[in-house]
VOPAGU-2260 file (C-alpha; in pm, 1 decimal, decimal comma):
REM VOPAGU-2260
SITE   aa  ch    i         X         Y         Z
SITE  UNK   A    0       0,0       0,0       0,0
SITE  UNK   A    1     152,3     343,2    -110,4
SITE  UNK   A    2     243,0     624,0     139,6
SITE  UNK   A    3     -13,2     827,5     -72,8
SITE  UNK   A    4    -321,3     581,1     -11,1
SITE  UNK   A    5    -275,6     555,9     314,7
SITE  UNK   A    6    -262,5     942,6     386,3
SITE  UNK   A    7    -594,5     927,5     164,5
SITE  UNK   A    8    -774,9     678,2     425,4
SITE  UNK   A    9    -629,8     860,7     715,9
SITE  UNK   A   10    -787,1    1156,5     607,1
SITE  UNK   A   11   -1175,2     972,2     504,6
SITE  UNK   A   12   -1132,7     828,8     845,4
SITE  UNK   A   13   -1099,2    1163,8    1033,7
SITE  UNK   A   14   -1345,9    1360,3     819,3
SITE  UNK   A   15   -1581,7    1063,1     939,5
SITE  UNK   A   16   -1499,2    1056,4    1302,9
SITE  UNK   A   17   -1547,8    1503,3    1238,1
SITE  UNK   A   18   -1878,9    1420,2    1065,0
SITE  UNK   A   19   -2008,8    1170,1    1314,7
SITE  UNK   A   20   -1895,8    1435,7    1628,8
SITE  UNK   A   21   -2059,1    1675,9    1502,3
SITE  UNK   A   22   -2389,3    1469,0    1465,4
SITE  UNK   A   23   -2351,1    1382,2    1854,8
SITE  UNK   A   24   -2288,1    1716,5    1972,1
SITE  UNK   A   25   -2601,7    1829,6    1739,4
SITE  UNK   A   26   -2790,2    1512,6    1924,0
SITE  UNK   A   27   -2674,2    1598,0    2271,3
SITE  UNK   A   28   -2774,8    1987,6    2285,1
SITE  UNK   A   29   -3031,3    2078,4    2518,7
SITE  UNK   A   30   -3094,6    2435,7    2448,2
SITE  UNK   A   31   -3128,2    2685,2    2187,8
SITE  UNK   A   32   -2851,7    2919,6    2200,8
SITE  UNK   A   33   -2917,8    3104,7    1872,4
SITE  UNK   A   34   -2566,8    2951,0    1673,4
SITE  UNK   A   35   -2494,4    2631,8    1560,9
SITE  UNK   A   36   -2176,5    2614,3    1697,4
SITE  UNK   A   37   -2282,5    2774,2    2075,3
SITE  UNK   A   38   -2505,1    2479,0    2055,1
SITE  UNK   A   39   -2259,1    2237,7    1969,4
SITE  UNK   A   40   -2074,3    2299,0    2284,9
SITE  UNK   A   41   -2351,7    2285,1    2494,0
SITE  UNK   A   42   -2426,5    1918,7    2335,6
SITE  UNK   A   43   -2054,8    1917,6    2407,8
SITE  UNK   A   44   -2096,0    2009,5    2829,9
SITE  UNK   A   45   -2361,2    1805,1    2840,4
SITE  UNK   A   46   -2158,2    1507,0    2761,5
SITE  UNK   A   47   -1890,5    1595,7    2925,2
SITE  UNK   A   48   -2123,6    1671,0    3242,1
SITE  UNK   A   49   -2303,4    1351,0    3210,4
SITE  UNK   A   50   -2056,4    1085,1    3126,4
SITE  UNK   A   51   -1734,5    1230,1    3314,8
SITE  UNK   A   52   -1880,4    1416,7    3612,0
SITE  UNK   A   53   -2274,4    1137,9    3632,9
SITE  UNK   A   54   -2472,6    1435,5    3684,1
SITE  UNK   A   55   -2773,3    1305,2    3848,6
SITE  UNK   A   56   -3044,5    1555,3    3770,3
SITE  UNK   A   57   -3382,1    1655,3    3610,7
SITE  UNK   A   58   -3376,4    1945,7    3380,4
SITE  UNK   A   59   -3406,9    2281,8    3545,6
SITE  UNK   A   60   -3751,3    2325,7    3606,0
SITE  UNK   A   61   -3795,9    2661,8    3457,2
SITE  UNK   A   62   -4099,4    2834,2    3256,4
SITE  UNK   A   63   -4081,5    2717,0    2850,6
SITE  UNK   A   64   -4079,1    3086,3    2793,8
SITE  UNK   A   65   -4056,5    3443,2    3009,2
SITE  UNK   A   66   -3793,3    3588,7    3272,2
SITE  UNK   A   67   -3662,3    3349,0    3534,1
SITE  UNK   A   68   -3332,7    3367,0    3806,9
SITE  UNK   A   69   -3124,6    3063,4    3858,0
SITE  UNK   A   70   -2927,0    3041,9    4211,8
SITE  UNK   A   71   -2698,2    2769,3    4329,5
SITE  UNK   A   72   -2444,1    2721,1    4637,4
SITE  UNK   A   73   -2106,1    2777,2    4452,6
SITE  UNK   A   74   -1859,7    2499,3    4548,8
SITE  UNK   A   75   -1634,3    2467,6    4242,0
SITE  UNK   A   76   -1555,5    2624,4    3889,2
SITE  UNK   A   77   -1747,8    2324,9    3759,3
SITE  UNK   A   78   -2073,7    2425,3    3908,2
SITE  UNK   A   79   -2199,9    2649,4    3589,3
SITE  UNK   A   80   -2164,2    2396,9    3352,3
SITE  UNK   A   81   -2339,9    2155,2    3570,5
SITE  UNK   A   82   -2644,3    2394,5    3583,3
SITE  UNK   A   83   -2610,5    2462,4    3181,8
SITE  UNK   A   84   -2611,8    2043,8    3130,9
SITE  UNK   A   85   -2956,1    2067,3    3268,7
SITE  UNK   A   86   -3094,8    2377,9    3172,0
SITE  UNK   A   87   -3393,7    2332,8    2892,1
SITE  UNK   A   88   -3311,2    2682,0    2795,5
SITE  UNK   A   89   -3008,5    2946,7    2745,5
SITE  UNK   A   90   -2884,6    3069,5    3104,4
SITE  UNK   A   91   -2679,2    3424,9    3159,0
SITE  UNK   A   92   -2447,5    3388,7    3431,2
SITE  UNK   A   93   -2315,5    3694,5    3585,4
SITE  UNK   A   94   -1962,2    3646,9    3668,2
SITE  UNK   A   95   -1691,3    3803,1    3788,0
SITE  UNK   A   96   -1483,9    4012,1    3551,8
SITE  UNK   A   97   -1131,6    3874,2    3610,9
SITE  UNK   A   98   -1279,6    3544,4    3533,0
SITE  UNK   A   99   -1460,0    3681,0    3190,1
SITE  UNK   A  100   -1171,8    3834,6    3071,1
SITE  UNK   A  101    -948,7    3507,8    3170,7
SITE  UNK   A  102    -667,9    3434,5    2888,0
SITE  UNK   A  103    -825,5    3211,1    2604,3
SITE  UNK   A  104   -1174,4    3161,3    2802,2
SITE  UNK   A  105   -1351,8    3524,8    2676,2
SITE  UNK   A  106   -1463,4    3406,7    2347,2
SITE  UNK   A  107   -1679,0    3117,2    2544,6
SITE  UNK   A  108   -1781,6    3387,7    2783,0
SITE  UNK   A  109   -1876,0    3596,9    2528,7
SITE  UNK   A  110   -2046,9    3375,8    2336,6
SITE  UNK   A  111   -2254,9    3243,5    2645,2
SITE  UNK   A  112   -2348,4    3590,3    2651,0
SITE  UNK   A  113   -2221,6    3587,1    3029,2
SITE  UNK   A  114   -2257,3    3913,1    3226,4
SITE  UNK   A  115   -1942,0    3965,1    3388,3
SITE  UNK   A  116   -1917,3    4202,5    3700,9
SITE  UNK   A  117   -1670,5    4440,4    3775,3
SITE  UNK   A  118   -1679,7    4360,9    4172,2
SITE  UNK   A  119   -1418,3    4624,7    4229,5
SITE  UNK   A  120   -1519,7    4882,0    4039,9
SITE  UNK   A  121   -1877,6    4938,1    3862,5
SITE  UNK   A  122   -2100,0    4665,5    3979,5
SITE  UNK   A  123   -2442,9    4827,4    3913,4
SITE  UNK   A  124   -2353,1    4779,1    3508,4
SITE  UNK   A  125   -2389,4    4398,9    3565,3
SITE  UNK   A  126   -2694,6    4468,1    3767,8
SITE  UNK   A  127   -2890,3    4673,5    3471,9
SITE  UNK   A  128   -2729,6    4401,8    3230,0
SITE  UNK   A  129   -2928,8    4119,1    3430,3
SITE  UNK   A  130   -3228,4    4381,2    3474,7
SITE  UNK   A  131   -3269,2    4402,8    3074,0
SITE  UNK   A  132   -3180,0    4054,8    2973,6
SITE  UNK   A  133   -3479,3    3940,8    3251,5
SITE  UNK   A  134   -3708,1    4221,3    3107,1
SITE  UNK   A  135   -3630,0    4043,1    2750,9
SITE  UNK   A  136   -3817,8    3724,2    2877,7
SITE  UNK   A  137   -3424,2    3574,7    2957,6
SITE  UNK   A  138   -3299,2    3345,9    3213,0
SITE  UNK   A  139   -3021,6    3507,4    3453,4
SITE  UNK   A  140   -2811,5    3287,4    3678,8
SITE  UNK   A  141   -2592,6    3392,8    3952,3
SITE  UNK   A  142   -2431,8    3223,0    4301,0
SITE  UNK   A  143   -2530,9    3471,8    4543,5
SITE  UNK   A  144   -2262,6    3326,9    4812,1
SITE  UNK   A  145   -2047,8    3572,8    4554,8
SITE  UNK   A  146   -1803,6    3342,8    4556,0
SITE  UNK   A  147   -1676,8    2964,6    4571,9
SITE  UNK   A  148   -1710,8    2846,1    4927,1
SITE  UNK   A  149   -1677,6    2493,9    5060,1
SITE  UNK   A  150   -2006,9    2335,5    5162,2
SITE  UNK   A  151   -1964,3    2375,2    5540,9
SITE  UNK   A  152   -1827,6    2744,6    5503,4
SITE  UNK   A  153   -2135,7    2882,2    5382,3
SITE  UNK   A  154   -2217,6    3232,8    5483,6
SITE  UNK   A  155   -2445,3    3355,8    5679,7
SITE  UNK   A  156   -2561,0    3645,9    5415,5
SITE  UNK   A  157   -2564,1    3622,4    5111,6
SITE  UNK   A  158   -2539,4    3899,5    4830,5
SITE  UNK   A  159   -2878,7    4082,8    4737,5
SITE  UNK   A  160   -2874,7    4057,5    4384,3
SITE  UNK   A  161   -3116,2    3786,7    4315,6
SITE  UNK   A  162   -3383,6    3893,3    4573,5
SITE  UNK   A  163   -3347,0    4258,4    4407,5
SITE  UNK   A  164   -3369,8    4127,8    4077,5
SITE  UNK   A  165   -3681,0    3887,4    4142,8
SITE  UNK   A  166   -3839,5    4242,6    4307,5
SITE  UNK   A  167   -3759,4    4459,1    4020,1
SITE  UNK   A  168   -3896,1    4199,9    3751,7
SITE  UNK   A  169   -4158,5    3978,1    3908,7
SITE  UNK   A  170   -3880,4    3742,2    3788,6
SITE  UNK   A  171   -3947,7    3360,2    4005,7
SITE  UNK   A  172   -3625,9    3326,4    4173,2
SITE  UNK   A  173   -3572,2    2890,9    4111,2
SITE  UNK   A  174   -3302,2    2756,1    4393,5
SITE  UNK   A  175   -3093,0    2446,0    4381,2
SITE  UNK   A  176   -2837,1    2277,3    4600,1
SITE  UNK   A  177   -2500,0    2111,5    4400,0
SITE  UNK   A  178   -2362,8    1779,8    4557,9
SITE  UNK   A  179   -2137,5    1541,9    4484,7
SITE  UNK   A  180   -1811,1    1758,9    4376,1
SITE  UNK   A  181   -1453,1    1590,8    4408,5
SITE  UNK   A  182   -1300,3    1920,8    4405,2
SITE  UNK   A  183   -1510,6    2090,0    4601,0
SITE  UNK   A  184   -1349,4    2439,0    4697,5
SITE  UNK   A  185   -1134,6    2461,3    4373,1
SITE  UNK   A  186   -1191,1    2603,7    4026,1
SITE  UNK   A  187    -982,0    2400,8    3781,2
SITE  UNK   A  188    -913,0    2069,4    3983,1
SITE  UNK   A  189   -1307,8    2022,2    4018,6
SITE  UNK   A  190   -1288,4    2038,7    3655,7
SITE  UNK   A  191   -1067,0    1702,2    3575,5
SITE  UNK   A  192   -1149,6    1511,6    3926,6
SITE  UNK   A  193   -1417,1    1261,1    3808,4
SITE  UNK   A  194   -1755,9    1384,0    4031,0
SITE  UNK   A  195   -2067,6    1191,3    4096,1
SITE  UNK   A  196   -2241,2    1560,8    4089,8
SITE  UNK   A  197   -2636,4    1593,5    4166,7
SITE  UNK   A  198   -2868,3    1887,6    4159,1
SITE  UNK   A  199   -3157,6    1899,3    4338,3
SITE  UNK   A  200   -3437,6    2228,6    4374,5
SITE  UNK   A  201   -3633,4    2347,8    4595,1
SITE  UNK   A  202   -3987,7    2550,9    4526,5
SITE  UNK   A  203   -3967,6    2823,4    4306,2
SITE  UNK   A  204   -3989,6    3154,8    4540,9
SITE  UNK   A  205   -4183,9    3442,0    4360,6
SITE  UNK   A  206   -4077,0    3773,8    4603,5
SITE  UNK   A  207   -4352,8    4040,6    4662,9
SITE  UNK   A  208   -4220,7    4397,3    4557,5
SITE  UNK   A  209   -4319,3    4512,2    4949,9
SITE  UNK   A  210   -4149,0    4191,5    5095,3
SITE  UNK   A  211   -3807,6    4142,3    4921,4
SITE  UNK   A  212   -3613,4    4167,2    5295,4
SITE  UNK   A  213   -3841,3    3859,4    5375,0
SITE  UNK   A  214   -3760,5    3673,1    5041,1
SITE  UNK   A  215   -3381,3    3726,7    5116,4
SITE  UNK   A  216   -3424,1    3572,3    5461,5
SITE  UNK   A  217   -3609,7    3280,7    5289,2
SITE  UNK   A  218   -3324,0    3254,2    5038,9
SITE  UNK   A  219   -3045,3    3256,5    5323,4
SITE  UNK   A  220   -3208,9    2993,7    5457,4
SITE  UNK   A  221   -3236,3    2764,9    5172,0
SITE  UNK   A  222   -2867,5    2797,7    5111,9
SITE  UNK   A  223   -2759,9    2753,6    5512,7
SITE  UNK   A  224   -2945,0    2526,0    5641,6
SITE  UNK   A  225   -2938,3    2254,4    5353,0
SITE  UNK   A  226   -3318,8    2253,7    5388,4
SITE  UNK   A  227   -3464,0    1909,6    5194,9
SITE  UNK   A  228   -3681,6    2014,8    4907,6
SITE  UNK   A  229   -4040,5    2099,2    5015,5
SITE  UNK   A  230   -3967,3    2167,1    5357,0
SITE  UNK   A  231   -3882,3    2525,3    5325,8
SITE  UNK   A  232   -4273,7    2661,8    5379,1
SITE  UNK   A  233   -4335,5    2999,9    5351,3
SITE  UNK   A  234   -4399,6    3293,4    5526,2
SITE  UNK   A  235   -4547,3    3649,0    5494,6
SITE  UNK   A  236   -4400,8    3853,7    5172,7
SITE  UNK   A  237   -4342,0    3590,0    4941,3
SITE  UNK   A  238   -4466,2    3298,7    4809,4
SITE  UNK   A  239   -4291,2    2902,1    4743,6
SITE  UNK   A  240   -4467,2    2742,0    4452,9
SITE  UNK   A  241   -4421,7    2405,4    4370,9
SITE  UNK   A  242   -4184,4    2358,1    4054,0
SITE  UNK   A  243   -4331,7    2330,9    3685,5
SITE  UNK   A  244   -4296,3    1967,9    3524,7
């Protein structure tokens, strides 16, 4: 067999395996992202969420259409992708600005059409960023701990931005707890340490524009005391609803 007909079947065979990727990271998308190849990679996190880290979880029980706020503990950098794997629909994370404008990462960022937040400088621009994209019927999601903290380090308050958001907007503020993280604490080392990761939520809380102090307290809680899902209750100035199917 020549040199030449070899580098001929080398080549069919990759433009195959290409082909055939491409059909399973078409397959594996879960969300409409507006570009073929933003979708692509989230088929792409999805597998790699899935199969490497055996995310255990539903899909994010959020509204088919309208404004919505995702919130989450924050134990690792691998805890927005986990909440993208399962997300039915496109989610804006706000996040910090050294970490948007990381070397090599901002074109992902960018494309994810990520808020990023300039904690040391201008914050309130993130704010009105969120404030527009939920007024445009998006999904915003955010850790409101503000920043990665081990599960047994979790603070006591947590930053205001989701309650204020959810007050502003009418936006239902949907909670969930992340489990299961083999580097929990970390950023990049909870990215390559194989997980058995789970999500699990808790009732939707909708804050009353009078009440949002109450909603906060209710959101504090969720996050501290590792409530099990329907057990939070409510109280006066907001209301729990049971998650959509």
């Amino acid at each position: 067999m020549t040199a030449g007909l070899i580098t001929l079947l080398l080549f069919i065979v990759l433009v195959v395996a290409w082909l055939y990727l491409l059909r399973l990271l078409d397959r594996a998308r879960g969300a409409e992202w507006g570009h073929r190849w933003v979708n692509r990679i989230d088929g792409l996190n999805r597998l790699y969420c899935r199969r490497y880290h055996r995310l255990i979880a539903e899909p994010l029980a959020l509204p088919q259409e309208g404004p919505a706020i995702v919130v989450a503990n924050h134990v690792s950098g691998l805890d927005p992708l986990l909440l993208a794997a399962a997300s039915p629909r496109p989610l804006r994370f706000i996040i910090a600005s050294e970490e948007y404008h990381r070397f090599g990462l901002t074109w992902l960022f960018r494309a994810a059409r990520c808020i990023p937040v300039d904690r040391t400088g201008r914050p309130e621009r993130a704010f009105r960023a969120a404030l527009a994209a939920l007024k445009e019927g998006e999904v915003v999601a955010l850790f409101p701990q503000g920043r990665i903290y081990r599960d047994h380090e979790v603070p006591h308050h947590l930053k205001p931005g989701a309650t204020r958001l959810a007050q502003m907007t009418r936006a239902p503020i949907y909670p969930y707890r992340i489990e299961g993280i083999a580097g929990e604490g970390t950023v990049f080392s909870s990215l390559w340490r194989r997980s058995r990761a789970r999500l699990t939520h808790y009732p939707p809380i909708i804050c009353q524009p009078e009440a949002a102090k109450q909603c906060h307290h209710q959101l504090e809680a969720l996050m501290r005391q590792h409530l099990v899902p329907g057990e939070s209750g409510t109280s006066s100035g907001f209301v729990s609803q049971q998650a959509d199917s």
